[in-house]
Structure formats: structure tokens, C-alpha cells
C-alpha positions as CSV (number, residue, x, y, z in Angstrom):
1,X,22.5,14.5,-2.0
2,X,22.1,17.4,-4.8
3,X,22.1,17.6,-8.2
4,X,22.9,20.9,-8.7
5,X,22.1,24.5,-8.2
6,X,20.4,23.3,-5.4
7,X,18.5,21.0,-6.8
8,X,18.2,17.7,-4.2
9,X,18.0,14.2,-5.4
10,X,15.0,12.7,-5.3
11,X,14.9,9.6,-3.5
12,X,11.1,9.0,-2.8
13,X,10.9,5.5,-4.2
14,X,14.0,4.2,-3.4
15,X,13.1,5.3,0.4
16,X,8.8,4.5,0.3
17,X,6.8,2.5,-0.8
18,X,5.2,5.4,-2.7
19,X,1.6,4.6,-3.5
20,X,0.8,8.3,-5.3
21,X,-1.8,7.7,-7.9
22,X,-0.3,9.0,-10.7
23,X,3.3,7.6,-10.1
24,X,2.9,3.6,-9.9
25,X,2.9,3.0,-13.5
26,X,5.7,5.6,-14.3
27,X,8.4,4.2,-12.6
28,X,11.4,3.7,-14.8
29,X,13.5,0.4,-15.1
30,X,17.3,0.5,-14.5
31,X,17.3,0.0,-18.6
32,X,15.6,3.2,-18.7
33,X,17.8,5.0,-16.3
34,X,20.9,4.3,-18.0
35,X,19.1,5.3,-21.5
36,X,18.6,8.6,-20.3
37,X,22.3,9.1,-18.9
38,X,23.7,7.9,-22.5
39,X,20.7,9.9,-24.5
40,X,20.2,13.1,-22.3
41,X,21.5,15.5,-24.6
42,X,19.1,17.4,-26.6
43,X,19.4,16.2,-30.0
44,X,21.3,12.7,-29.3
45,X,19.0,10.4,-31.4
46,X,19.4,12.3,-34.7
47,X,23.2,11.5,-34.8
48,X,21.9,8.9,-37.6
49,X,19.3,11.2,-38.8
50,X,19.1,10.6,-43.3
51,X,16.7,11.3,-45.8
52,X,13.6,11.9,-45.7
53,X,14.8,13.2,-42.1
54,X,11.9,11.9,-40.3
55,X,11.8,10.4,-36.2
56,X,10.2,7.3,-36.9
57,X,12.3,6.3,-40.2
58,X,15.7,6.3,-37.9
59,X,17.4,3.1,-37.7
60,X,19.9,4.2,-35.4
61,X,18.7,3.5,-32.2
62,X,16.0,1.1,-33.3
63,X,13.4,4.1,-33.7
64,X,11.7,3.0,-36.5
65,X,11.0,-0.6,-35.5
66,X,10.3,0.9,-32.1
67,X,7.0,2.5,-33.6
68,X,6.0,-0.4,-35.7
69,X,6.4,-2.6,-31.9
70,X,4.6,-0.6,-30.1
71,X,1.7,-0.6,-32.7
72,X,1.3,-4.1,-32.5
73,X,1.8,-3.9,-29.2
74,X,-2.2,-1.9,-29.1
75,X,-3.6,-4.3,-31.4
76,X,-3.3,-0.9,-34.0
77,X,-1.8,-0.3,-37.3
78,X,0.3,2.8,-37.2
79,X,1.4,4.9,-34.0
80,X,3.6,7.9,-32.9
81,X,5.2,8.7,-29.8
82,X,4.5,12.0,-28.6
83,X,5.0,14.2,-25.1
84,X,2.4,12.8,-23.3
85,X,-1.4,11.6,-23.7
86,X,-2.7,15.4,-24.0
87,X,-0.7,16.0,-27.4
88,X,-2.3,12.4,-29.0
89,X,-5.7,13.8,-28.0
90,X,-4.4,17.1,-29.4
91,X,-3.4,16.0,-32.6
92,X,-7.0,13.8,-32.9
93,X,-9.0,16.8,-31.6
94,X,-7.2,19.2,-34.5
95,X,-7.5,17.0,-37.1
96,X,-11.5,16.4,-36.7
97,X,-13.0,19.3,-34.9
98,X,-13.7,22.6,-35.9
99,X,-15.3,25.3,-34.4
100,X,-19.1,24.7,-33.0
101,X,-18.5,21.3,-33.6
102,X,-20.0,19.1,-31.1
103,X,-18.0,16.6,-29.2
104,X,-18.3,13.8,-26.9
105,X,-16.7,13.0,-23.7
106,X,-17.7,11.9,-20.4
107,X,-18.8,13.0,-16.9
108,X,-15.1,11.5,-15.9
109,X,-13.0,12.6,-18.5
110,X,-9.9,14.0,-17.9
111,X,-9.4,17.8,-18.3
112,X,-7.0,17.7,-21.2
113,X,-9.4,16.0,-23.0
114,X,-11.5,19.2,-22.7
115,X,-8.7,21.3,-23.4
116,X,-8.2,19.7,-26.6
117,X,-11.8,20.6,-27.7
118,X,-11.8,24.0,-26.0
119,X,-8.3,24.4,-28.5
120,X,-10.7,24.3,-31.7
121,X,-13.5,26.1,-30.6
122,X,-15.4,22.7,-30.0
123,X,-18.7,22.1,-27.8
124,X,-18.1,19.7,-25.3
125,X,-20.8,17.4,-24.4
126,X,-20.4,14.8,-21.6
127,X,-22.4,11.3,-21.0
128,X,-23.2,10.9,-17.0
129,X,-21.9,8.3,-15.2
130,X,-23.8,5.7,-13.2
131,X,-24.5,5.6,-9.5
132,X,-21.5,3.4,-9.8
133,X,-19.5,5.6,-11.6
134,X,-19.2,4.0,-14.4
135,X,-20.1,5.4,-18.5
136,X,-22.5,2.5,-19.9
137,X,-23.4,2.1,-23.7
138,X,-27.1,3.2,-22.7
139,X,-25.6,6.8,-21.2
140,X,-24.0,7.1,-24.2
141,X,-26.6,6.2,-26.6
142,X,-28.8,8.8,-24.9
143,X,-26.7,11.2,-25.3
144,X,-25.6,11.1,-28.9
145,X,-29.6,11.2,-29.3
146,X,-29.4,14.7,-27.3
147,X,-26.6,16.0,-29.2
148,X,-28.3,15.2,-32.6
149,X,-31.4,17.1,-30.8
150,X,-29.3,19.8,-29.9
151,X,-27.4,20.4,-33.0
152,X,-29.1,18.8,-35.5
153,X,-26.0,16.1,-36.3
154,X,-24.3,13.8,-34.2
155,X,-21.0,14.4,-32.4
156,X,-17.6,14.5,-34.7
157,X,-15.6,12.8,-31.9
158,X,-15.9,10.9,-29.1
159,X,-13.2,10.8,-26.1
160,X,-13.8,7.8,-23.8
161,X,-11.4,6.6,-20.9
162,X,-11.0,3.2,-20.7
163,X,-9.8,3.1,-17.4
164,X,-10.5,6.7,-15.2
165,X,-8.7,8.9,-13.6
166,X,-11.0,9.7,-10.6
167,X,-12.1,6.4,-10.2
168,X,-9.8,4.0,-11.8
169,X,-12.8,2.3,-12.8
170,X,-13.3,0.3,-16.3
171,X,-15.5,1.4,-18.8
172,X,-17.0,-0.9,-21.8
173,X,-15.2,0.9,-24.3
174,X,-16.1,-2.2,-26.8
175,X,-19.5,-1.7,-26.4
176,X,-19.5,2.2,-26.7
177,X,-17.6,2.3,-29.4
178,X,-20.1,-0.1,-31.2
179,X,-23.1,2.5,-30.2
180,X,-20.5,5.3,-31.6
181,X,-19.7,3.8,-34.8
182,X,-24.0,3.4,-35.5
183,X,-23.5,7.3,-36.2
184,X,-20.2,6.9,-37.7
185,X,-18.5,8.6,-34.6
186,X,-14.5,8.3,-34.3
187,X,-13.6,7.2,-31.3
188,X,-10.3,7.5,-29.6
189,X,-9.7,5.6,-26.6
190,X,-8.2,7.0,-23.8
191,X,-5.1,4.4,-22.7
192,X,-3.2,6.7,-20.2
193,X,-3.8,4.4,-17.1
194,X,-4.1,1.1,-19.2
195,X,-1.4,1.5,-21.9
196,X,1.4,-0.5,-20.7
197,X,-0.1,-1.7,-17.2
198,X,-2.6,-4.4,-18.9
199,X,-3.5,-6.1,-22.2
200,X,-4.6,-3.2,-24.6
201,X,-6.3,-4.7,-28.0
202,X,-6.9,-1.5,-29.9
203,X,-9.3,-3.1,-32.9
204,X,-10.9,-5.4,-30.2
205,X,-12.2,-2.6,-28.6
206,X,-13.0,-1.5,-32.2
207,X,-11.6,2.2,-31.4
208,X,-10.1,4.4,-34.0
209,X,-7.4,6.1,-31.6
210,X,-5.8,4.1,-28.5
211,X,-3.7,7.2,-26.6
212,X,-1.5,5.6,-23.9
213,X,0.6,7.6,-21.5
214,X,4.2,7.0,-21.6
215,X,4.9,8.3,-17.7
216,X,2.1,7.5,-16.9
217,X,1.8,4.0,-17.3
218,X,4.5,2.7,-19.8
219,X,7.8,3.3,-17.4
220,X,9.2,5.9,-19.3
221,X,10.3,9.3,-18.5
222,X,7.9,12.8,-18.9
223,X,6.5,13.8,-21.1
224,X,6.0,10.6,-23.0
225,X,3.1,8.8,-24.8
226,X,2.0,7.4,-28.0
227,X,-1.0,7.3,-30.4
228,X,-1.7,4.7,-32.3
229,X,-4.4,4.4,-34.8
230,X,-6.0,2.2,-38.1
231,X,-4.7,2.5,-41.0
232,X,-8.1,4.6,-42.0
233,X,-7.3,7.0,-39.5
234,X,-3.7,6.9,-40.0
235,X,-3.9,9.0,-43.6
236,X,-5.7,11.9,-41.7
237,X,-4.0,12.4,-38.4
238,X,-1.0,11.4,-40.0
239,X,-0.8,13.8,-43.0
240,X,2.0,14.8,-44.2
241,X,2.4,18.2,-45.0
242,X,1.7,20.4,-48.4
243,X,2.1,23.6,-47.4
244,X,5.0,25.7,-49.5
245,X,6.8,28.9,-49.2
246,X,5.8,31.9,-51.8
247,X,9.2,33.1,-52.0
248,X,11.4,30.5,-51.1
249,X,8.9,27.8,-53.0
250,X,10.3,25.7,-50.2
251,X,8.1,22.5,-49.5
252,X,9.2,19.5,-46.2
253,X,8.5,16.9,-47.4
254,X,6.9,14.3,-45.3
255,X,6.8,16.1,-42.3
256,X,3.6,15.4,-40.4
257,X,1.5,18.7,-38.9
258,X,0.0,17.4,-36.5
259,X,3.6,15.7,-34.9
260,X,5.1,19.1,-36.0
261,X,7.4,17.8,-37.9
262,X,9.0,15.1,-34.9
263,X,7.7,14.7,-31.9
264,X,9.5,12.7,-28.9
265,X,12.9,13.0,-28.5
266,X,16.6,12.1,-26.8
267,X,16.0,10.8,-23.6
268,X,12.5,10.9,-23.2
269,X,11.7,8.5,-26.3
270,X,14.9,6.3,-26.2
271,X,14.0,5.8,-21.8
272,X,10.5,5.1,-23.5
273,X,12.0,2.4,-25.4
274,X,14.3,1.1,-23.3
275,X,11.8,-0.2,-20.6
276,X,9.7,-1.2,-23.5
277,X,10.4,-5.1,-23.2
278,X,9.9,-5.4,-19.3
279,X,6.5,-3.1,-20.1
280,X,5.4,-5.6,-23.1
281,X,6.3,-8.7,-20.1
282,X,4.6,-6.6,-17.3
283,X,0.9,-6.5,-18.7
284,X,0.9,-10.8,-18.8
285,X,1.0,-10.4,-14.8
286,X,-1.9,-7.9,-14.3
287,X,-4.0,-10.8,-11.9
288,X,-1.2,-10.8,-9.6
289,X,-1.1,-6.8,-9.4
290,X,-5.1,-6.7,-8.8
291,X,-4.5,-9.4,-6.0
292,X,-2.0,-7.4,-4.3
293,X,-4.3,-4.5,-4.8
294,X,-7.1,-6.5,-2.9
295,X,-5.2,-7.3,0.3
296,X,-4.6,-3.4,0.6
297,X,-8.0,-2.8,-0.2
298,X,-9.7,-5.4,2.3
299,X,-7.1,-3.6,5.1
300,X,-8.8,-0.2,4.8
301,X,-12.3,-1.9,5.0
302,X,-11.5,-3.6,7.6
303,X,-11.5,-0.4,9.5
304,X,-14.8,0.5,10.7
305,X,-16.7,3.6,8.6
306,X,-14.2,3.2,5.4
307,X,-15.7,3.3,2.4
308,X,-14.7,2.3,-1.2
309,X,-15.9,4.6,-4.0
310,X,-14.7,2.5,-6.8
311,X,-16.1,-0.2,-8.3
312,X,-15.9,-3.6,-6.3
313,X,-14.2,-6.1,-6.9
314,X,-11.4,-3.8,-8.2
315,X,-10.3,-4.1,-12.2
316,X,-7.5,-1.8,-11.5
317,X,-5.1,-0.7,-9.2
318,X,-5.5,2.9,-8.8
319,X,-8.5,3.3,-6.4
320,X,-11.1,5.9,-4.1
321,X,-11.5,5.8,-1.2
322,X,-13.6,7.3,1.4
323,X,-12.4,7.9,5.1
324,X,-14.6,10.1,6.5
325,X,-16.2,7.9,8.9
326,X,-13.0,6.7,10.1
327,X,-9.4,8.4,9.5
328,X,-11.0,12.1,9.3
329,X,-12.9,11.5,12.5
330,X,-9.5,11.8,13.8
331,X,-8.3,14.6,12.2
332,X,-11.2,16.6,13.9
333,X,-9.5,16.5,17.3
334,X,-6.1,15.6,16.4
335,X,-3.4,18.7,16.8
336,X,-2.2,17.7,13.7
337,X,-5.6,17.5,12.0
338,X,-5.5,15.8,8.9
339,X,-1.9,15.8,8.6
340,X,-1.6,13.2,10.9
341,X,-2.5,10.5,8.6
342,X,0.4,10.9,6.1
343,X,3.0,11.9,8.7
344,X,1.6,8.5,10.6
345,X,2.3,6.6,7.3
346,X,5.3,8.5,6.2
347,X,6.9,7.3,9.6
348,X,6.2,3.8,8.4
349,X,7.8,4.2,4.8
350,X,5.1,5.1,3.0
351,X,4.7,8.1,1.0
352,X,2.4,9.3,-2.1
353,X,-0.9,10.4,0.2
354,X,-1.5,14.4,-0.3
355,X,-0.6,15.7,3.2
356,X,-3.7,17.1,4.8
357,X,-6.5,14.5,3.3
358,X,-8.2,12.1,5.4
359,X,-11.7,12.4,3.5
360,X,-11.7,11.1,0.2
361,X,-8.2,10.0,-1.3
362,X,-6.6,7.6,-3.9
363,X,-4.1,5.6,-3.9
364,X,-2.1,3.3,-6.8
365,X,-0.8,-0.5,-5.2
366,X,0.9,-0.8,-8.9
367,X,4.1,-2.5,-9.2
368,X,4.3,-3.6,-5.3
369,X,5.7,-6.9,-4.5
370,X,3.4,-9.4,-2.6
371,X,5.7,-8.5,0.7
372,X,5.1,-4.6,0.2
373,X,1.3,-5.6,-0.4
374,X,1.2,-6.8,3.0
375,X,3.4,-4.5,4.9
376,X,0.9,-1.7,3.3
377,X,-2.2,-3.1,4.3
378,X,-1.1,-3.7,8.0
379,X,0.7,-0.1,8.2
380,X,-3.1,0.9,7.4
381,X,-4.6,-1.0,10.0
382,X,-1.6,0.0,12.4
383,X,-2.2,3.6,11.8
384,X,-6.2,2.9,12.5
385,X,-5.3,1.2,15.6
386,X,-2.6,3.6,17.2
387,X,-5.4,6.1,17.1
388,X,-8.5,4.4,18.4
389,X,-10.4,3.5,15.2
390,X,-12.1,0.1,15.7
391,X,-11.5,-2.6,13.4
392,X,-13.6,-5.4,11.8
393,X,-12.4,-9.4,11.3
């Protein structure tokens, strides 16, 4: 099957169980699919475009209500979709840094994060995890106290993940925002692996930006996202615009810099919306994913010298593991080496593994059905046994 100029249809998750990190939460819903076949064309949702000629004021698909659900949705009082996480952290990072500014994120940020301060000539400065990987209000306290050392003021921002990317480990955001807002530090939470996959209360965390990742996590097509924020916050990151033409004298109204103008459009947004009600049902059901997550997990400890590297028990699905002692001890003799492991598992139906590793990996049990759960877990176990790897009750 092809879609064009050589392009072939991609059939990985209708095929696999596909269990790649950054996919689970991405998926798109049959509402969503159909969305982007009625609203592919480049322009398609400003067919009811009026005055003031804004994204989130049209009517026509439910655009405007969209943005006011999804809002309420975060626990926050305005929001914007936008292409992806990145551009919400963008937009914050623009609005609030300048350059030499110094800036707080974390040993296990993600690299846009950085990006966005690198962008405005800010100073990156990054709290340490634990032995456990994990950022504690202490770590971050500590390092506030070096910054103000350092610089002589305390950061203008702080970026923390609520959920990681390299650990899928969960992070008190509540209680580092509460050590943050002692030195009257905005913080933006980062959502991109929580939005949309589990119950996200924006003020409860008492954060002043929740960024969530529409592919990512919300079953929407790329690049998607949102950022939501307080009302506070809203009048800043939301400006509207006052710039004005010397010839022309020409003004734009209430466009919005830092959205330039719109943001998410056609497909991407109106997909984004159309999975929006199975995403709002989805997060009520989060026990059930971290049980499924547990049988898959309990599979690969069950073979002798695998190791988890996130923290245990698991508050979220996406997950390290370590297989040196057992899958890679393989690979050094194998004649496929390492690539044995995901051609084993790709014979089984399983796809999502980067060919080649068999040392440290991660994986995403997201969205599986209990059945998949357990066909996963043994295909693990299988694989260990088929190549001599001992396994434990």
C-alpha cells in the first residue's frame, strides 16, 4: 500500500503492538482520523473566520469553546493550542527571559526546554536529581540558593517536568512550585507526557504554565499542544499586539505575538479536538493502565540480571530499563548482536524497541488492552527463554 510518490502506508500499529516510548499516548482515535480527512486542507477551519479574525474566537467548528474545555480541562484559566510542547515553552521563555537571565530547569529536562532559554540568550541552571532520579523540593531549594549566589537574584523562570522523559518518573511539582513561588519564581509545568494520559490540576499543583503535548499524549496529530495558564499570567503571555506601521499606520488588532498571530491549524487542531472527549474519558482509567504496565514490568524482572531504572512501583507507563545483565549478554555472541532482540520481538508482533539496543531501553505499555498486557510480558519472557537467559518465579 502507498500513498503516493512513493510514500508507503504506514501500518505499524495496526500490525504491532508498538510499545515505542514516545508513540503510546499519540495514537489518534477513528474521530480523529476522519477529522483530518474532512479538515486536511491548509486553511479549512477559517471558512467561518469573522471579526476580530482571531483562532480561538471561531465558532465554526467549536474552536472557541474548544479552548475554554480544554482549560478547564488543566484546572487553568485561559489556554492556546499551539504546534507542540516546545512552542508553549517558547512562548513562556520569550515572554520572561532576557538575555543573562538566569533560569531554572532540571538535571532531566527535556532539550527543548533548553532551547527555549538558549533562544533569549538565557543561563540555564539545572537542579540534580536523586539517586533515584527523581527532582525533590530540597534539590531545588538548594539550587535557587546557588543561583541567587551566583547572580545575585533568583531565577526568572523555572521549567519542571512533571512526569520525565528519560525516566517517566513523577516529580512533586506541588511542592516545588511552593519552594519557587517563596522567591516569586513562575513556574511552568511541563505536561507533555501527563497532559491527556492522567488527571492534570493545573492550580493544584499551584503552577503558572501547564504545557501539554498534543501528539504526544492527547491523541492528536503532530505538531500539536496547548498552554494553559492563570489568569495573572494570561495578560503577559497572552498580549496582544501594539506594534504599528510608520507608513501604512497599520495596527492588528488583537493578534497575540507570542501565538504569532494564530497558531494551530486545519487538521492538526480540529484531529486535536476531535479525540478530545475519549482523551477527557481516558485519564479516569489511569489505575488500570499502570496495572497493565506492572504485569509487563514484573515479566522483564522476572528474567535473571534485568534491572529497572525507574522508580518502583511505577506511576507511569513509559519506563527504563536496564538489560545488560541479561538480553545484551546475548548480543555479545549472537550473529546478530544486538539486533536480535527487536527482530526476536518483531517476529512476535511487537514493534517500537530501537533496533540494535539491548542495554538500556524504554518502553511505553500505554493504551494496551489487558490481553496485549499479557501477550507482551510473555513474548518477553519467551524471547529470554528461546535464548538461554534463566528466569525467576
Amino acid at each position: 500500500m502507498r500513498c503516493g510518490n512513493g510514500i508507503e502506508a504506514r501500518q505499524v500499529n495496526e500490525l504491532f503492538i508498538n510499545i515505542d516510548p514516545i508513540q503510546a499516548g499519540g495514537r489518534l482515535t477513528g474521530d480523529a482520523m476522519k477529522a483530518i480527512i474532512a479538515y486536511g486542507d491548509g486553511y479549512s477551519v477559517c471558512d467561518n473566520c469573522r471579526k476580530p479574525n482571531r483562532l480561538d474566537y471561531i465558532s465554526k467548528p467549536p474552536i472557541a469553546e474548544f479552548h475554554k474545555d480544554v482549560a478547564a480541562f488543566v484546572h487553568m484559566d485561559d489556554a492556546r493550542m499551539i504546534p507542540g510542547a516546545r512552542r508553549g515553552f517558547q512562548a513562556v521563555a520569550h515572554t520572561y527571559v532576557k538575555k543573562g537571565d538566569p533560569v531554572l530547569l532540571t538535571g532531566l529536562s527535556h532539550y527543548t526546554e533548553f532551547l527555549a532559554v538558549e533562544e533569549e540568550g538565557g543561563i540555564p541552571r539545572e537542579i540534580p536529581s536523586d539517586a533515584h532520579h527523581i527532582i525533590t523540593p530540597d534539590a531545588a531549594a538548594a539550587k535557587i540558593e546557588d543561583v541567587q549566589r551566583e547572580f545575585g537574584r533568583a531565577p526568572v523562570l523555572a521549567f519542571i517536568d512533571h512526569v520525565d522523559y528519560q525516566y517517566g518518573n513523577m516529580h512533586d511539582v506541588t511542592a516545588i512550585a511552593r519552594v519557587a513561588r517563596q522567591y516569586d519564581i513562575p513556574v511552568l509545568c511541563n505536561g507533555a507526557y501527563t497532559v491527556g494520559i492522567l488527571p492534570v490540576d493545573g492550580k493544584g499543583l499551584g503552577v503558572d504554565f501547564v504545557v501539554g503535548s498534543g501528539h504526544k499524549s492527547m491523541a492528536a496529530p503532530a505538531p500539536s499542544g496547548v498552554l494553559a495558564t492563570t489568569a495573572e499570567r494570561a495578560q503577559e503571555v497572552f498580549r496582544t499586539t501594539k506594534i504599528e506601521g510608520d507608513v501604512t499606520g497599520r495596527k492588528f488588532g488583537i493578534k497575540e505575538p507570542e501565538m504569532m498571530g494564530c497558531t494551530l491549524m486545519g487538521a492538526t487542531l480540529v484531529g486535536m479536538m476531535a479525540s478530545f472527549p475519549q482523551v477527557k474519558e481516558r485519564v479516569n482509567h489511569f489505575d488500570r493502565e499502570l496495572s497493565n504496565n506492572k504485569i509487563v514490568v514484573d515479566a522483564l524482572l522476572s528474567v535473571t540480571g534485568t534491572k529497572l531504572l525507574s522508580e518502583n512501583p511505577r506511576k507511569h507507563t513509559l519506563t527504563r530499563i536496564d538489560t545488560i545483565g541479561s538480553f545484551d549478554t546475548v548480543a555479545e555472541s549472537h550473529k546478530k548482536r544486538g539486533f536480535y532482540f527487536s527482530g526476536a520481538l518483531s517476529e512476535k508482533g511487537i514493534a517500537g524497541i530501537i533496533p540494535g539496543a539491548t542495554k538500556v531501553w524504554k518502553f511505553n505499555t500505554y493504551g494496551m488492552t489487558d490481553k496485549q498486557a499479557i501477550y507482551l510480558a510473555d513474548a518477553f519472557v519467551t524471547t529470554a527463554r528461546e535464548n538461554g537467559l534463566r528466569i525467576t518465579a
